[in-house]
C-alpha positions in Angstrom: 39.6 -78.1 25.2 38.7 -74.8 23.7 35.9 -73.2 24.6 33.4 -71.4 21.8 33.7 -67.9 23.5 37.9 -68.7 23.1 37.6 -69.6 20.0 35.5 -66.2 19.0 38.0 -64.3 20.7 40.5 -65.7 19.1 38.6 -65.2 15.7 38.3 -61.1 16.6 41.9 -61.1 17.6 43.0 -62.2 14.3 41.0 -59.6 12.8 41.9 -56.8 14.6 45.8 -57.7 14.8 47.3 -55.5 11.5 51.1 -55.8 12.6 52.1 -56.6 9.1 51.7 -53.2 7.8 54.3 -50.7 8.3 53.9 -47.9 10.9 53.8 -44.7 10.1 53.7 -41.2 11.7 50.6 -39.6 13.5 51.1 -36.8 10.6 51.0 -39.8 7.8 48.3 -41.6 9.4 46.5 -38.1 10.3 46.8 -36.8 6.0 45.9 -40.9 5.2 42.2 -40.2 7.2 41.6 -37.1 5.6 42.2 -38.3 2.2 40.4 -41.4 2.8 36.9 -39.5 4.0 37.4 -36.9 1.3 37.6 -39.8 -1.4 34.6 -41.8 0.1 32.1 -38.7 0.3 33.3 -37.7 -3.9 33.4 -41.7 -4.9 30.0 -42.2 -3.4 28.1 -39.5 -5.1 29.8 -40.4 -8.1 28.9 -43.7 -7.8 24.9 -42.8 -7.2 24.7 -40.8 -10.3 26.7 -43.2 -12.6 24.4 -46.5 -11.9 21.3 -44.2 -12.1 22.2 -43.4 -16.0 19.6 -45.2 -17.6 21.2 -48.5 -19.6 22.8 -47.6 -22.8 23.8 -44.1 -22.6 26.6 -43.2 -23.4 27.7 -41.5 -20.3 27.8 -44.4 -18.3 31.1 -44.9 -19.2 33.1 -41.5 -18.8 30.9 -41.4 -15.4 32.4 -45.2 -14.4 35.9 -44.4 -15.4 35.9 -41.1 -13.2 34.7 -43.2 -10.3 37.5 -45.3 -11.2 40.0 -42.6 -10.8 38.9 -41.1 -7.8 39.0 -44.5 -6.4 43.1 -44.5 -7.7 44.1 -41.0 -7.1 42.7 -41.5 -3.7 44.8 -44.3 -2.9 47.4 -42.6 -4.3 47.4 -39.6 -2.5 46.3 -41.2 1.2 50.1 -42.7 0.7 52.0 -45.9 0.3 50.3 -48.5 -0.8 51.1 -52.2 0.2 51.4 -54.9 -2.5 52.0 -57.8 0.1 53.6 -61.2 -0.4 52.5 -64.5 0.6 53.3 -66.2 3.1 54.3 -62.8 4.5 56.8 -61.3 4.2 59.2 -63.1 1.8 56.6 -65.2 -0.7 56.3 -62.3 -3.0 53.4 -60.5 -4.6 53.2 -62.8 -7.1 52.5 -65.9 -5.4 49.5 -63.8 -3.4 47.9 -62.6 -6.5 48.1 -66.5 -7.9 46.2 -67.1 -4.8 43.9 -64.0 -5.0 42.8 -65.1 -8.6 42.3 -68.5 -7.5 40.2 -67.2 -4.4 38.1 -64.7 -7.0 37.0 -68.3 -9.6 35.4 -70.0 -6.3 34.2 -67.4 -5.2 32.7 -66.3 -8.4 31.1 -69.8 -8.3 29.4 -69.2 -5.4 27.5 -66.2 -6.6 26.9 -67.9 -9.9 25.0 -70.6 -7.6 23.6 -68.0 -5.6 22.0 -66.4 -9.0 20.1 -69.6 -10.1 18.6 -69.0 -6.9 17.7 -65.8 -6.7 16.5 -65.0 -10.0 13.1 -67.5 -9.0 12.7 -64.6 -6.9 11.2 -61.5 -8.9 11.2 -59.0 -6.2 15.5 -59.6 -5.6 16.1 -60.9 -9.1 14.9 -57.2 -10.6 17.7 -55.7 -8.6 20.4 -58.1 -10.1 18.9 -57.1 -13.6 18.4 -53.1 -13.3 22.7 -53.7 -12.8 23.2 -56.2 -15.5 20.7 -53.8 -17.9 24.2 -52.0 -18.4 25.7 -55.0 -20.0 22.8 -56.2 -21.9 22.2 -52.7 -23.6 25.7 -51.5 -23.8 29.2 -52.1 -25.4 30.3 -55.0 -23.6 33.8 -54.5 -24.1 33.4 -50.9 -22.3 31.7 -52.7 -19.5 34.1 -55.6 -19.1 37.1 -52.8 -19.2 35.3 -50.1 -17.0 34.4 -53.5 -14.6 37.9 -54.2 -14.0 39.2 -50.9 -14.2 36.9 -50.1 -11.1 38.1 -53.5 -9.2 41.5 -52.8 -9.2 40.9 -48.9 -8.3 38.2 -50.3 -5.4 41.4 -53.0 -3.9 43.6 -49.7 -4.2 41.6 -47.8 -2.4 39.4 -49.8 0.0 41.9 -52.4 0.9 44.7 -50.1 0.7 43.7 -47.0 1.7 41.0 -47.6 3.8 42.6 -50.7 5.7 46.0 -48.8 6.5 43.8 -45.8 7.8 42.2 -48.2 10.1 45.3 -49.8 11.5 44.6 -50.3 15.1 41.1 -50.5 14.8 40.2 -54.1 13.5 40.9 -53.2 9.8 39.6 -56.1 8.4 35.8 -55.3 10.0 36.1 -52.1 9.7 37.4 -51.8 6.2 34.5 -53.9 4.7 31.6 -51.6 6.4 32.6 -49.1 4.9 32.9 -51.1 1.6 29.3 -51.7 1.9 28.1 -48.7 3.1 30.0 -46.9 0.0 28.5 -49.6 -2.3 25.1 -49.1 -0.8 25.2 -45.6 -2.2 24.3 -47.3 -5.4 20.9 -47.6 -4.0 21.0 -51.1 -5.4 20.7 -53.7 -1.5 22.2 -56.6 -4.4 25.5 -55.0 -4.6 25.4 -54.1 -0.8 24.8 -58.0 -0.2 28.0 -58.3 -3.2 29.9 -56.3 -1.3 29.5 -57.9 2.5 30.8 -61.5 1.0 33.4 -59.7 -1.7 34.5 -57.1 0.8 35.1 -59.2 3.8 36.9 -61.9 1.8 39.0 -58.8 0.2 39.8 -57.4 3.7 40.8 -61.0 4.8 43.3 -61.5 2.1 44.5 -58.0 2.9 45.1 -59.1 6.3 46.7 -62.6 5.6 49.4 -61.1 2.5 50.0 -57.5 4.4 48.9 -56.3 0.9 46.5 -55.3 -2.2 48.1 -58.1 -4.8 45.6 -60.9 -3.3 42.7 -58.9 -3.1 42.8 -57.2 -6.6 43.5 -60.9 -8.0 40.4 -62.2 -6.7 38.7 -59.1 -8.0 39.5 -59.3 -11.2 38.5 -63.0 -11.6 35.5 -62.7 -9.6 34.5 -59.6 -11.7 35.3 -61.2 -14.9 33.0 -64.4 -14.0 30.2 -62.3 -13.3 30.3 -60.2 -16.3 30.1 -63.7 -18.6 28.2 -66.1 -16.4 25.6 -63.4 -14.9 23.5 -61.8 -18.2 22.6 -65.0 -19.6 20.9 -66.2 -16.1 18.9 -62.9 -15.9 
């Protein structure tokens, strides 16, 4: 029989093993690092000063769409960026994003659960609102674009970037901290408690389809959930 401490082992290895990605050169991986740490320091400044525009100004959305693009050029520029297939390696991309979007509706559903709950709690449920204030007072197209525009640029970057510049170096852990420490720039402890559940699910998929396909597929429908189901609850 298998013993608990096996089976943790066993849980860790899987995490930490990345030998579906590519390798590359110490000089590739060495540029990837410094492009990665550049992008995280700009992105999380950029992402403190765009939630702390008060709901309804205009400049929210220029400010979200720049953090959108440093997020993409970052990702860009680190290097190649994985779409992955599933199963790995001849599935296809499509397949994993069928999968990711499937992935992204339960999970939505889980958070929409979680809401009922925590908005009979003032002191957390005032978080959830100062970040929904956006939608309620603003253009909602504009938010439901500059939402999804920022997904797919986050997957880009934090489960493409950020995961191949971890390779070696349990990726999948490793990855998602920093996804929550970034997002905690926000100053808002909602979307760092967000980003534990939706990173670590992200990095997972990364980890499963050797790709960002999966994890921008759940995403998107997990992002477009929230921006419907959410404001009403709050």
């Amino acid at each position: 029989m298998i013993t608990l401490p096996e089976k943790v082992q066993f849980l860790i290895g899987t995490m930490e093993d990345d030998s579906n990605d590519p390798p590359e050169t110490r000089a590739q991986m060495l540029r990837r690092r410094i492009v990665v740490v550049v992008t995280l320091l700009v992105g999380s400044v950029l992402l403190s000063i765009s939630l702390s525009i008060d709901p309804g100004d205009s400049s929210f959305y220029p400010m979200t769409f720049a953090l959108a693009a440093v997020w993409a050029i970052g990702a860009v520029l680190s290097g190649p960026l994985h779409l992955g297939a599933f199963p790995p390696p001849r599935g296809g991309p499509v397949r994993a994003g069928a999968i990711g979007v499937a992935v992204g509706l339960a999970l939505g559903a889980v958070f929409v659960v979680g809401a009922l709950v925590v908005r009979e709690i003032p002191p957390i449920a005032d978080f959830v609102s100062d970040v929904l204030d956006h939608a309620d007072q603003g253009t909602f197209s504009l938010i439901l674009a500059t939402a999804l525009v920022n997904g797919v640029a986050e997957e880009m970057f934090f489960r493409g970037a950020v995961y191949t510049a971890l390779k070696g170096h349990a990726p999948v852990i490793f990855s998602t901290l920093i996804y929550i420490v970034a997002t905690l720039a926000s100053g808002n402890p909602m979307l760092g408690f967000a980003a534990i559940l939706l990173g670590a699910v992200s990095a997972l998929e990364r980890r499963a389809t050797g790709g960002i396909v999966a994890s921008m597929g759940t995403h998107i429908s997990w992002t477009i959930i929230m921006v419907f189901a959410l404001p009403p609850l709050f």
